[in-house]
C-alpha positions, 0 to 999 in steps of 0.5 A: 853849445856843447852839451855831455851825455855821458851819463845818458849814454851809460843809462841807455846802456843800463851802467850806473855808477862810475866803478862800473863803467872803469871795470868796462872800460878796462874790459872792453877797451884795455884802457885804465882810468883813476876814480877821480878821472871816471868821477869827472867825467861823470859828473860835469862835462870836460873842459878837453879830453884826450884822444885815447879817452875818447877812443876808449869810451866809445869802445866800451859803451859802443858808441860813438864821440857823436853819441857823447856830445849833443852840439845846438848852435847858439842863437848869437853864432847862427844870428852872425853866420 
C-alpha cells in the first residue's frame, strides 16, 4: 500500500497552505502548478504524476520521492510471495 505524504512533509517544513507551496514551487524549482493541481495534490493522494512534478516537489521541499510516498506491503501481497 501506498500511502502520500505531501501534507506531512509540507508540515515538517513549516508550509501550510497550497498557495505557499506554488510560490515554492515557482522559487526554488522554476516549475508552475494551477491551484487546482497544487489543491489535488493537497488533498488526496495522485492517481499518477509526471516526472517534472515529482522533480519539482523534491526540489522545493528538498526531499526526496522516498519522503513522499510510504509503501507497506499488503498482507495478501507478502502472504503470496
Amino acid at each position: 500500500m501506498l500511502v502520500w505524504m505531501l501534507r506531512q512533509v509540507m508540515a515538517a517544513r513549516g508550509i501550510w497552505s497550497g498557495a505557499a507551496l506554488g510560490r515554492l514551487l515557482k522559487e526554488r524549482a522554476g516549475y508552475e502548478l494551477s491551484a487546482p493541481s497544487i489543491s489535488a495534490l493537497v488533498s488526496g493522494e495522485p492517481k499518477q504524476m509526471k516526472a517534472d512534478t515529482m522533480n519539482a516537489l523534491c526540489t522545493a521541499l528538498a526531499c526526496t520521492p522516498n519522503d513522499l510516498w510510504s509503501f507497506t506491503p499488503d498482507e495478501e501481497q507478502e502472504i503470496t510471495r
